[in-house]
C-alpha positions in Angstrom: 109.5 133.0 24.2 106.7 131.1 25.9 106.5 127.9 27.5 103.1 126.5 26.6 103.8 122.8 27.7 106.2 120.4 29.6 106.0 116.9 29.2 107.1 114.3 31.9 109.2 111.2 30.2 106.3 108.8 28.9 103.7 111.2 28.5 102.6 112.1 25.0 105.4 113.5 22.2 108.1 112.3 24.6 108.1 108.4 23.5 110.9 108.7 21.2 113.3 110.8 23.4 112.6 108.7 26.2 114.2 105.7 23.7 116.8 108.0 22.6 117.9 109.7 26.3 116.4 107.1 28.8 116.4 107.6 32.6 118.5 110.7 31.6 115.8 112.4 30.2 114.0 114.8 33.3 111.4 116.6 30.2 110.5 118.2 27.1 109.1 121.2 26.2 107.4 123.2 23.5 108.4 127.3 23.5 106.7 129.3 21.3 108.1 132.7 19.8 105.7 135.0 18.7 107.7 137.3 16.8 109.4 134.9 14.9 106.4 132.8 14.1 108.6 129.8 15.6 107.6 126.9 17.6 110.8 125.0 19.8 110.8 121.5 21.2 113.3 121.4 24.2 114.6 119.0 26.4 116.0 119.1 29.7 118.6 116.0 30.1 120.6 115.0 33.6 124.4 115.2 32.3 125.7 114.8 36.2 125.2 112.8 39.0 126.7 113.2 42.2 126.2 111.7 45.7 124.9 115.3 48.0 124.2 114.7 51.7 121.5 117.8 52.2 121.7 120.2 55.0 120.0 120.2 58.2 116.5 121.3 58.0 115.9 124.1 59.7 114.1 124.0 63.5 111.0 125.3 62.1 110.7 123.5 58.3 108.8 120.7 57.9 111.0 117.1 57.0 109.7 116.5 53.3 109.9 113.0 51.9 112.6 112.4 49.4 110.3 111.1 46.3 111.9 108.3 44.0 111.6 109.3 39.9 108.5 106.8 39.8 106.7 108.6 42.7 107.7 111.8 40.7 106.4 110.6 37.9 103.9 108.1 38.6 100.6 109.1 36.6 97.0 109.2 38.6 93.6 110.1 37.6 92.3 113.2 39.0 88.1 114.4 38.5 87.3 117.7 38.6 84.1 118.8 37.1 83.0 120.3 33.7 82.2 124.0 35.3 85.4 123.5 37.1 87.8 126.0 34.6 89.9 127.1 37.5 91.0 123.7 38.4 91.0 122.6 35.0 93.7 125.6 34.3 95.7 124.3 37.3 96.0 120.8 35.9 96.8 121.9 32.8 99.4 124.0 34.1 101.2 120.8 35.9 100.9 118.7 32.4 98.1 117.1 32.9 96.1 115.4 30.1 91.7 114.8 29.9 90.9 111.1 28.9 88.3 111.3 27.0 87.3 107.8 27.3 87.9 107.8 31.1 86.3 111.4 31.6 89.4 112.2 34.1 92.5 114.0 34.6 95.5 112.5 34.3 98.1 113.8 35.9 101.7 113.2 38.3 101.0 112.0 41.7 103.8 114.3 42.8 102.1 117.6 41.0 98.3 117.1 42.1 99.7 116.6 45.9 101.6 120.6 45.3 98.6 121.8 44.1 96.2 119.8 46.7 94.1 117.9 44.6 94.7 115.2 46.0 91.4 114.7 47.5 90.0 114.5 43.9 92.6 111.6 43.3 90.0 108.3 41.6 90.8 105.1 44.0 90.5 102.5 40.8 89.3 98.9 42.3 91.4 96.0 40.9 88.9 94.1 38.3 89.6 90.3 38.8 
């Protein structure tokens, strides 16, 4: 079975299991079988929470920012050219999604920064 998509809560084909699950719902995603000619939509839900005090980084790591869900999830646009296959693989890859209106990637703010796109991140000015 193949995973050909993961969807963040809010993004498209995740609106009514975000009413249905809430802030329990972490994604949902379509697997495809091949053999069987069958197409799966999953979810993955958070059935546990528990307080967790982390371990001491080590001497050598670098301290990484604990992210809340909303900087997890936050959406940004992202431009990366028309000849640009490569990147436009990669941002497909992390669930992003073209605007065609917009001409831009749309994408988590969390997932562009792991990939390093963040440079191509559009500042949008406030319109008053």
């Amino acid at each position: 079975m193949q995973v050909k998509a993961t969807y963040r809560p809010g993004q498209k084909g995740t609106h009514k299991l975000v009413k249905q699950y809430g802030d329990k719902l972490v994604c949902v995603r379509y697997r495809y079988d091949y053999h069987k000619h069958k197409r799966y939509k999953t979810i993955e839900l958070i059935i546990d929470e528990n307080d967790w005090t982390p371990p001491p980084p080590h001497p050598h790591e670098e301290e990484r920012p604990v992210l809340t869900r909303a900087e997890h999830t936050r959406q940004v646009p992202v431009r990366i050219g028309f000849l640009e296959e490569n990147l436009q693989k990669q941002i497909k890859a992390i669930g992003g999604t073209w605007s065609r209106k917009e001409k831009l990637w749309y994408a988590s703010e969390y997932s562009i920064k792991e990939i390093g796109l963040e440079d191509r991140i559009v500042k949008k000015s406030r319109e008053m």
